[in-house]
C-alpha positions as CSV (number, residue, x, y, z in Angstrom):
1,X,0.0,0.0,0.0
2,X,1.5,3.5,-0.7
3,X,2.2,6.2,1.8
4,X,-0.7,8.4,0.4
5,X,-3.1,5.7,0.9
6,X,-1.7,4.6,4.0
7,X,-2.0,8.5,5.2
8,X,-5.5,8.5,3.8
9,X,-6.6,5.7,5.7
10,X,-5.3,6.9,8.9
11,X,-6.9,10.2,8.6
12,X,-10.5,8.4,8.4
13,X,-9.4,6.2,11.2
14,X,-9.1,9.1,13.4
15,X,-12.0,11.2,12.1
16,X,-14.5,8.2,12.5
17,X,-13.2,7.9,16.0
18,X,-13.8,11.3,16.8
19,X,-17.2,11.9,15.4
20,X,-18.4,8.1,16.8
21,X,-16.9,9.0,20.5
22,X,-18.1,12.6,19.8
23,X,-21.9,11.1,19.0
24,X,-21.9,9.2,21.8
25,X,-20.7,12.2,24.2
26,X,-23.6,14.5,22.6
27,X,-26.4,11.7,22.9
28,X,-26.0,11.6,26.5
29,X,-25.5,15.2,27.0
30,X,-28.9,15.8,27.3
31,X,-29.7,13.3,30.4
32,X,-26.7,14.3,32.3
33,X,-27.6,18.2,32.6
34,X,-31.5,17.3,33.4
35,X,-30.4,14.6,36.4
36,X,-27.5,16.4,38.0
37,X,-27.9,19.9,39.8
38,X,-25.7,22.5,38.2
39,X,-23.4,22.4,41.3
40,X,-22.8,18.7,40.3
41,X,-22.2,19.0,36.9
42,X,-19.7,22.1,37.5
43,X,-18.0,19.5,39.8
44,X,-17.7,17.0,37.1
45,X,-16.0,19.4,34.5
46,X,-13.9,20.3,37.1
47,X,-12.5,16.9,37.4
48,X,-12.3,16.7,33.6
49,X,-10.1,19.8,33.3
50,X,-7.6,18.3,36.0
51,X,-7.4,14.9,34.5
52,X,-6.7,16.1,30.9
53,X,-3.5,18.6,32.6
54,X,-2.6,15.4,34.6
55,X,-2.6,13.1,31.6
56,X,-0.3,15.2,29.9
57,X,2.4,15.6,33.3
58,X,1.9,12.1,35.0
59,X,2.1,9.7,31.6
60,X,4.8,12.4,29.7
61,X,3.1,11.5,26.4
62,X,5.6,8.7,26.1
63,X,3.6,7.0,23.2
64,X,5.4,10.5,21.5
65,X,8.0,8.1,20.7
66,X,6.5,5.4,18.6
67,X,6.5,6.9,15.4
68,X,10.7,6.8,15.4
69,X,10.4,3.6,17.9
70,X,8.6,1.6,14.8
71,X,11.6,1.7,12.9
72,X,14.1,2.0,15.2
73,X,13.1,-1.2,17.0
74,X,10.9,-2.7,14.6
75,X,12.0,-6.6,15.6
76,X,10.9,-5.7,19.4
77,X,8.4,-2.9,18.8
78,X,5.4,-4.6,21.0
79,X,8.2,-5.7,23.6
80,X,9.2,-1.7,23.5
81,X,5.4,-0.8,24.0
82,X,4.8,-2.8,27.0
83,X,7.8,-1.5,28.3
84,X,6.3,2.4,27.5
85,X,3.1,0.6,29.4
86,X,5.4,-0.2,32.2
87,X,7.1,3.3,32.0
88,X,3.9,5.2,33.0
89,X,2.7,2.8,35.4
90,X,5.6,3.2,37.6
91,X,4.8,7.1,36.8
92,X,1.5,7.3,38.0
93,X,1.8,5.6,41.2
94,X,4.4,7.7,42.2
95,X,2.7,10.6,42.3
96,X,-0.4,9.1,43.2
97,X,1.1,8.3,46.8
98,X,2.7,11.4,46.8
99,X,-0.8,13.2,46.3
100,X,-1.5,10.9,49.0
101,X,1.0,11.8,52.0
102,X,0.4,14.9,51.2
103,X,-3.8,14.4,50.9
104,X,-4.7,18.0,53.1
105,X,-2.9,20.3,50.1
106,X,-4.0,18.2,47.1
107,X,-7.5,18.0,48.4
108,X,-7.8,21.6,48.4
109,X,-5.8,22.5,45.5
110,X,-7.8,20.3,43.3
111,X,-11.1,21.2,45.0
112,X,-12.3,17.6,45.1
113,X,-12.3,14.6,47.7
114,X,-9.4,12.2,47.8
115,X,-11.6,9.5,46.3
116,X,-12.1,11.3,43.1
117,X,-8.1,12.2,42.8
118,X,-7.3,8.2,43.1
119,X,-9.8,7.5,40.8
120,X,-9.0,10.0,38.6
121,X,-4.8,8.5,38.6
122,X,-6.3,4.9,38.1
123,X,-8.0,6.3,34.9
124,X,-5.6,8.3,33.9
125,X,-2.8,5.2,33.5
126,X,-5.3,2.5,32.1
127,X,-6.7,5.2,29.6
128,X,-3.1,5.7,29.0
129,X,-3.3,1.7,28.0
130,X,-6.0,1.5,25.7
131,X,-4.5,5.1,23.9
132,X,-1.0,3.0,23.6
133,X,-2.4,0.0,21.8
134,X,-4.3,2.0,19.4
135,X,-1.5,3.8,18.4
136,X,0.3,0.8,18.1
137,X,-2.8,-0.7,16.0
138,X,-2.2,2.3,13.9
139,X,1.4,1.9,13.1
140,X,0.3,-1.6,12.4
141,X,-2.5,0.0,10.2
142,X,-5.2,-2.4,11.4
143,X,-7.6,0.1,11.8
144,X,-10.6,-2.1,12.1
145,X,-8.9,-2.6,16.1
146,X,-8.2,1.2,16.7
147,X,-12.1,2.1,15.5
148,X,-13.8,-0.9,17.1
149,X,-11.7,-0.4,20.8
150,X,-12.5,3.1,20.5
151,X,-16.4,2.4,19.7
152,X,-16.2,-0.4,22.8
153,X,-14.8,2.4,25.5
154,X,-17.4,4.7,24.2
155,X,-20.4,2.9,24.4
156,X,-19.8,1.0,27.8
157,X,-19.1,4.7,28.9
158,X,-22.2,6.2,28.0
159,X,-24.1,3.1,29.4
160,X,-23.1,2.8,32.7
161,X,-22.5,6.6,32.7
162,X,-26.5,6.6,32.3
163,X,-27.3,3.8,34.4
164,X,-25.1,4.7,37.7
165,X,-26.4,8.3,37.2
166,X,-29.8,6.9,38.4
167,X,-29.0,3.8,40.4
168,X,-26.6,6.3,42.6
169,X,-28.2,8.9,44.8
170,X,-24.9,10.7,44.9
171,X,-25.1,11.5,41.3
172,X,-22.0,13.4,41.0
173,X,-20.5,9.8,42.1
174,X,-22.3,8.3,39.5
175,X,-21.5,10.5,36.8
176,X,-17.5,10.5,37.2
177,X,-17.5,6.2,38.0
178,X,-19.9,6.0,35.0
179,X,-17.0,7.4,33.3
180,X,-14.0,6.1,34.3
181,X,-14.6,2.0,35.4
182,X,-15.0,1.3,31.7
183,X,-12.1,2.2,30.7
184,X,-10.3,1.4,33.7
185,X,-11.7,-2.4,33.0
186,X,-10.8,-1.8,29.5
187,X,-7.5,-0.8,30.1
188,X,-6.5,-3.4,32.7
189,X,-7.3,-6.2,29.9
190,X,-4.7,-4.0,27.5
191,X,-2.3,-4.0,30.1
192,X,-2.2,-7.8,31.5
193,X,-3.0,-9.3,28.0
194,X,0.5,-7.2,26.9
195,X,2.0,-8.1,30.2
196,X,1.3,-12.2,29.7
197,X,2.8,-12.2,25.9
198,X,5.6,-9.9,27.1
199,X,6.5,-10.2,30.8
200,X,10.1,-8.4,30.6
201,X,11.0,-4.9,30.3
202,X,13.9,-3.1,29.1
203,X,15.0,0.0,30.5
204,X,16.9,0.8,27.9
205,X,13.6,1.5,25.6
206,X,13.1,3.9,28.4
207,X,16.1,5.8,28.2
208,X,15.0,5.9,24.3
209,X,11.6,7.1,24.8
210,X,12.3,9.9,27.4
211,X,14.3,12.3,25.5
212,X,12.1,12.2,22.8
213,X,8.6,12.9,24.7
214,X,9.2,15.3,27.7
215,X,9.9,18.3,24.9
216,X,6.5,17.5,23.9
217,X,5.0,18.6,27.1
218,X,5.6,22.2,27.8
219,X,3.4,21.9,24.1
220,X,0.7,19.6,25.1
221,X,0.2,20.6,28.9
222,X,0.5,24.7,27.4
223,X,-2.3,23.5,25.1
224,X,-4.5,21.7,27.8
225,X,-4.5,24.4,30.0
226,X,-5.8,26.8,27.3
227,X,-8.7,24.6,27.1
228,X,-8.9,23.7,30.5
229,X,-7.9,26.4,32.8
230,X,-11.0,28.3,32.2
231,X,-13.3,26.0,33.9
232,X,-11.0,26.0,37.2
233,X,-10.8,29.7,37.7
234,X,-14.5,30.0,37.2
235,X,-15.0,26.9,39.8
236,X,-12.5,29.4,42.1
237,X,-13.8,32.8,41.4
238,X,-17.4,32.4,40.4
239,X,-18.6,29.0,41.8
240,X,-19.3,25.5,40.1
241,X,-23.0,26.8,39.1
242,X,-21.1,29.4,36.7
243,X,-19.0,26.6,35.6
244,X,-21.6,24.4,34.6
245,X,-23.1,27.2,32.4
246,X,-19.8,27.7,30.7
247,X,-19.3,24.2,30.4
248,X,-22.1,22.9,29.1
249,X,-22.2,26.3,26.4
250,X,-18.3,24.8,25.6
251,X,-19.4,21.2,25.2
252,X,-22.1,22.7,22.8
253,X,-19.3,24.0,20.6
254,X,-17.2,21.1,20.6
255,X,-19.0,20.3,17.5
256,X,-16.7,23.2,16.0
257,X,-13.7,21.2,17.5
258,X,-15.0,17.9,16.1
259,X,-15.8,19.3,12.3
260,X,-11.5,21.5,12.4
261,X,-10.0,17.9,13.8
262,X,-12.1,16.2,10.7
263,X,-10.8,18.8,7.7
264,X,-7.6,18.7,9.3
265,X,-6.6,15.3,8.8
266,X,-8.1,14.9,5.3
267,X,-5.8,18.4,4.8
268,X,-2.6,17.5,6.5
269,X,-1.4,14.5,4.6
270,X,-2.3,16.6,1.5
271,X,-0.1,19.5,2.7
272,X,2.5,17.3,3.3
273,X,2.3,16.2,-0.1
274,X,2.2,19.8,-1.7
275,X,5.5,20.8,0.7
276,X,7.6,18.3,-0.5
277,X,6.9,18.8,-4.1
278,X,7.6,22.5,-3.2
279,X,4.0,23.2,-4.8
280,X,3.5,26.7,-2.6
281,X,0.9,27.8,-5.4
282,X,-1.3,24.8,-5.1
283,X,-1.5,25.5,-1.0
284,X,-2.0,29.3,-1.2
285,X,-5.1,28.7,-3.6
286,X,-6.6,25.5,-1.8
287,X,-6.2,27.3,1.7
288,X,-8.8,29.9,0.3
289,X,-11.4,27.6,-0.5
290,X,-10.1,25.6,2.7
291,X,-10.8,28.4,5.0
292,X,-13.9,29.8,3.5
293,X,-15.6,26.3,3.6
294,X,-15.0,25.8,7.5
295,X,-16.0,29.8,8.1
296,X,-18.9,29.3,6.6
297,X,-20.1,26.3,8.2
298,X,-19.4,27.6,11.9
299,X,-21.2,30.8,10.8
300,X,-24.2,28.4,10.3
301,X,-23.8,26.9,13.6
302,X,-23.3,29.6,15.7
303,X,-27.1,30.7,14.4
304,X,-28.2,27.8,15.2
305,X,-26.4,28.3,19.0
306,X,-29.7,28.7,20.7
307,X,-31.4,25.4,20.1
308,X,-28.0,23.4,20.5
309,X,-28.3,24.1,24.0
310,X,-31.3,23.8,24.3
311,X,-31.3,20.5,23.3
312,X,-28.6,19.6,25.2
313,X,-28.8,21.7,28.6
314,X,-32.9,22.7,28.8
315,X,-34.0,25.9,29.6
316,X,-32.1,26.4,32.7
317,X,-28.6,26.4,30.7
318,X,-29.7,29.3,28.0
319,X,-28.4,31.8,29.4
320,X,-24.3,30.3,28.7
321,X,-25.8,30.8,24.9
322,X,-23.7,34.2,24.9
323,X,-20.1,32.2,25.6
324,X,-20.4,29.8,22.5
325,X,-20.0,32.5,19.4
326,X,-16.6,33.5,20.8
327,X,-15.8,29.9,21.7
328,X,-17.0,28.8,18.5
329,X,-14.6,31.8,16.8
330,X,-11.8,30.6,18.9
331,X,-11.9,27.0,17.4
332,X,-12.0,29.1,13.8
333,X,-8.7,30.8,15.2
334,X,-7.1,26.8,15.9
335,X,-7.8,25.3,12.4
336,X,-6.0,28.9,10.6
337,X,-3.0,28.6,13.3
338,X,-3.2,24.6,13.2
339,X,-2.6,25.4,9.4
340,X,0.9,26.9,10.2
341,X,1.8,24.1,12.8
342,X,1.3,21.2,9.8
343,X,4.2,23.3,7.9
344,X,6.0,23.4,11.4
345,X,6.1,19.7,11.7
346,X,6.7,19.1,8.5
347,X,10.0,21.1,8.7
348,X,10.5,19.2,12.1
349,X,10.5,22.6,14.4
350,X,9.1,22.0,17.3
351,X,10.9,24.3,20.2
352,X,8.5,27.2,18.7
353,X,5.7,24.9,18.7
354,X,5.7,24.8,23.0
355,X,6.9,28.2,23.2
356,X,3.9,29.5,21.3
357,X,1.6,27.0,23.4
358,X,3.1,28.4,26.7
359,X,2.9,32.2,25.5
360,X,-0.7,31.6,24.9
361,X,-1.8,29.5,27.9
362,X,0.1,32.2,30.2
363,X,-1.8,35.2,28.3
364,X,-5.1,33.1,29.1
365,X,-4.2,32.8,32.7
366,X,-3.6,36.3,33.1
367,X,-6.4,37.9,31.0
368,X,-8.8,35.5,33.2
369,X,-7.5,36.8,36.5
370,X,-8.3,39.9,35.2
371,X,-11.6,40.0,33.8
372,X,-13.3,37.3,35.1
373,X,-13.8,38.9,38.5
374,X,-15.3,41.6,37.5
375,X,-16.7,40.2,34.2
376,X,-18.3,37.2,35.0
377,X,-17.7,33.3,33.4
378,X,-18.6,34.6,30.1
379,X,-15.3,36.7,29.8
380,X,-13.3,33.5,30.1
381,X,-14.8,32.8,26.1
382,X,-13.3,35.9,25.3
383,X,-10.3,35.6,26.7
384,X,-9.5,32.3,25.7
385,X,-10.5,33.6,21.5
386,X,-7.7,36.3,22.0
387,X,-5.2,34.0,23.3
388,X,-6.1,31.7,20.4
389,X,-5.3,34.8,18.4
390,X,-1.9,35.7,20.0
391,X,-1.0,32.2,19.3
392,X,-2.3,32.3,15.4
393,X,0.0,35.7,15.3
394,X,3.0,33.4,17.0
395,X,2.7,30.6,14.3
396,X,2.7,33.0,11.4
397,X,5.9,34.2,12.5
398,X,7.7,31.1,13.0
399,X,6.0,29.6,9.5
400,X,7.8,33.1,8.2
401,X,11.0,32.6,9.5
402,X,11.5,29.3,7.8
403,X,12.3,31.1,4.8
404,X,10.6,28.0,2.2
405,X,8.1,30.1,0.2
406,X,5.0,32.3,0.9
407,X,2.6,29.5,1.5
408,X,-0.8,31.2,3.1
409,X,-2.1,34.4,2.1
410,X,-2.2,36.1,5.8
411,X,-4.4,39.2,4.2
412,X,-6.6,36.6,3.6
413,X,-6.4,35.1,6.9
414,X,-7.1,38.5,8.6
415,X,-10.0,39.7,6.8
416,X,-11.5,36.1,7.6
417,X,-10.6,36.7,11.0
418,X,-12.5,40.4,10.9
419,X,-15.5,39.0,9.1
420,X,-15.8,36.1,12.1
421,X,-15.5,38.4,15.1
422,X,-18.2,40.7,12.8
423,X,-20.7,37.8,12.5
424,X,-20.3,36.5,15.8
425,X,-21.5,40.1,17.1
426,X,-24.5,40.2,14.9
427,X,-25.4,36.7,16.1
428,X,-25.3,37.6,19.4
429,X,-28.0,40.3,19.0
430,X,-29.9,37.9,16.6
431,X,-29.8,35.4,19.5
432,X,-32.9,37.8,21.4
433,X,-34.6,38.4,17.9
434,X,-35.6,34.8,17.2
435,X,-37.8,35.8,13.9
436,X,-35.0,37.8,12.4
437,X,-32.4,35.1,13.1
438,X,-34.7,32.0,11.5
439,X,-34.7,34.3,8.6
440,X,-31.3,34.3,8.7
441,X,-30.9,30.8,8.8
442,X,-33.2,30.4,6.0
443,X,-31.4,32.5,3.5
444,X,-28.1,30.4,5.0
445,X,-29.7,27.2,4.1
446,X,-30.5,28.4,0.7
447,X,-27.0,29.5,0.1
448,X,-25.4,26.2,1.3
449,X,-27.7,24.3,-1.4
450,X,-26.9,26.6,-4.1
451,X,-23.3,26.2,-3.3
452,X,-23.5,22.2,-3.0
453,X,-24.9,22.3,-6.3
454,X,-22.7,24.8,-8.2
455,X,-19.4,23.7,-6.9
456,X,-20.6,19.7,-7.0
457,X,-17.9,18.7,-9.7
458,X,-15.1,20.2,-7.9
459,X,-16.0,18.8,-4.3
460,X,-16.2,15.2,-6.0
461,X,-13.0,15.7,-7.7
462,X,-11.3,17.4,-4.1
463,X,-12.8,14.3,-2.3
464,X,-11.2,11.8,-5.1
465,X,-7.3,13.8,-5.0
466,X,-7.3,14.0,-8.4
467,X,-4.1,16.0,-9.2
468,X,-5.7,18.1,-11.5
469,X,-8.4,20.0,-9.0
């Protein structure tokens, strides 16, 4: 199978993944915000903002390492996987029992009871095992096992998710153990089915694998907290109640996330393509059509705000409607700067990459403390669009100073930007002039068809890679 195919195939992997664990996630949305109190689910998204940063710090994204690993120890590659297994086991359970000498700081400073934190470390490594073999699956490119895992962890999720919710009275307890004994169970089967077919360790893979993913980090964790440190100064500062609201409005929005990681990876391998042939022309007039197709779908779903919610939260939750245009805009801002990072990695620069990530997330941190007191938890989406802007600003620069070509139009790129932040306004006041806005959404509809059927040919022919789109 050629690379290009082999890329291809990857990229749906990943994007079926996403949307089918995405489904799931939105499906049972709607149950979680009618059973639990808003104090409850604020709680809940609290714990999910700590366990994505402590993902990143207590496994050190050792898996980084595979994709020289496959090669450089191709003979022993499962024996050098278990060994990564091994690796953040030993990890995690040291700084689980610190957390736990030290129970009184990390009880407060997490601002949830000890159970939760152990629960939370448990998850954290056997999640860690399921995420290891299906990136080994995909090296493999047996992507029949990465989907199909995935789609087992997500649906046992959402199922007992569901059923604990209303079998517990403590729902918040039932929410976060419907969440993480799935793929705890899951994870444990990974981990002694490698262990049993493996048994030794070699510390020298770990010597290997080190070096290579602790620069990763400072770029992963920087990232994390730009998505997650919003949620934990609202829980400080505002309350769990005003968390919920923001959380729920930021779950909403998602969808954005979902639809940027889903053009992204049918556009990366393509890029990568066009930059090794040197084919700069091809990328500046693709990246128009590119980044006036995903504009103009969020534009659509950011009129449609309202009733996403309202399907998902209830009445009681329409009020966060206000956070999700500038959230939505801020995942805009991630596909253009995601854009420059592709280039980045291609070139194999990746020192600017978590320098940019830790310029932003400090901004965010900052602008929050500011604002957010006097402001409320809806300055946090605003906040978090401008640091996603400082970081677009920080990847054009280093894209520049690679000297290989002019590859995106940044005029462009701005006046996208300034018709976004102009749209998002209007929709805002369209939001409390319902017969207006439907009109609105009318006329969009009618547009989208006309542009489905006018530009028809060219879409089958982008979707096909023929050479001569």
């Amino acid at each position: 199978m050629d690379s290009n195919k082999q890329a291809l195939k990857a990229g749906i992997a990943y994007t079926i993944s996403s949307f089918l664990i995405s489904g799931m996630s939105f499906l049972t949305t709607p149950i979680f915000t009618r059973i639990l109190s808003q104090n409850d689910f604020g709680n809940y998204n609290n714990f999910i903002s700590w366990l994505n940063i402590l993902t990143i710090i207590v496994t050190l994204k050792a898996s980084a390492s595979f994709i020289s690993a496959r090669y450089e120890y191709e003979k022993d590659f499962n024996k050098y996987v278990y060994s990564i297994m091994v690796l953040t086991a030993n990890i995690t359970l040291v700084v689980m029992i610190i957390v736990n000498v030290s129970r009184t700081f990390f009880v407060s400073f997490f601002g949830m009871n000890l159970i939760y934190i152990n629960i939370m470390f448990l998850y954290i490594f056997f999640y860690e095992c399921i995420n290891i073999y299906q990136i080994r699956e995909q090296f493999y490119f047996r992507y029949n096992n990465y989907i199909g895992l995935g789609l087992v962890v997500s649906i046992t999720t959402a199922f007992f998710s569901v059923i604990l919710i209303y079998v517990i009275d403590d729902k918040l307890k039932g929410r976060i153990l419907g969440y993480t004994i799935p793929a705890i169970v899951i994870g444990m089967v990974v981990f002694i089915s490698f262990a049993f077919k493996y048994r030794s360790i070699n510390l020298k893979y770990w010597k290997y694998a080190l070096p290579l993913a602790v620069p990763f980090i400072p770029h992963l964790l920087s990232l994390t907290l730009l998505n997650s440190v919003d949620r934990i100064m609202i829980t400080e500062i505002c309350g769990t109640k005003d968390t919920a609201l923001y959380s729920l409005a930021y779950t909403c929005s998602s969808i954005v996330t979902v639809l940027m990681s889903a053009m992204n990876n049918a556009y990366s391998p393509w890029l990568a393509e066009r930059l090794n042939k040197n084919q700069f022309e091809k990328i500046r007039k693709f990246s128009y059509v590119y980044i006036f197709t995903f504009f103009f779908l969020v534009f659509g779903i950011i009129l449609i705000a309202p009733e996403i919610l309202l399907v998902l939260g209830g009445k009681k939750y329409l009020e966060a409607v206000y956070v999700m245009p500038p959230v939505m805009l801020g995942c805009s801002f991630q596909l253009l700067y995601t854009m420059h990072v592709n280039v980045e990695q291609f070139k194999k620069k990746t020192v600017g990459m978590a320098i940019a990530s830790v310029i932003a997330a400090l901004s965010n941190y900052v602008l929050n403390m500011i604002f957010i007191p006097y402001c409320g938890y809806i300055a946090a989406a605003y906040t978090t669009l401008i640091s996603y802007f400082i970081l677009l600003i920080l990847h054009m620069i280093l894209v520049k100073r690679l000297k290989i070509g002019r590859i995106y139009n940044n005029k462009y790129i701005f006046a996208s930007i300034v018709v976004g932040v102009i749209w998002g306004m209007v929709s805002i006041v369209l939001y409390s002039k319902n017969i207006i806005r439907y009109m609105f959404v009318m006329l969009y509809v009618i547009l989208f068809m006309m542009a489905l059927w006018r530009y028809r040919n060219r879409i089958i022919c982008y979707m096909n890679k023929h050479e001569q789109c």
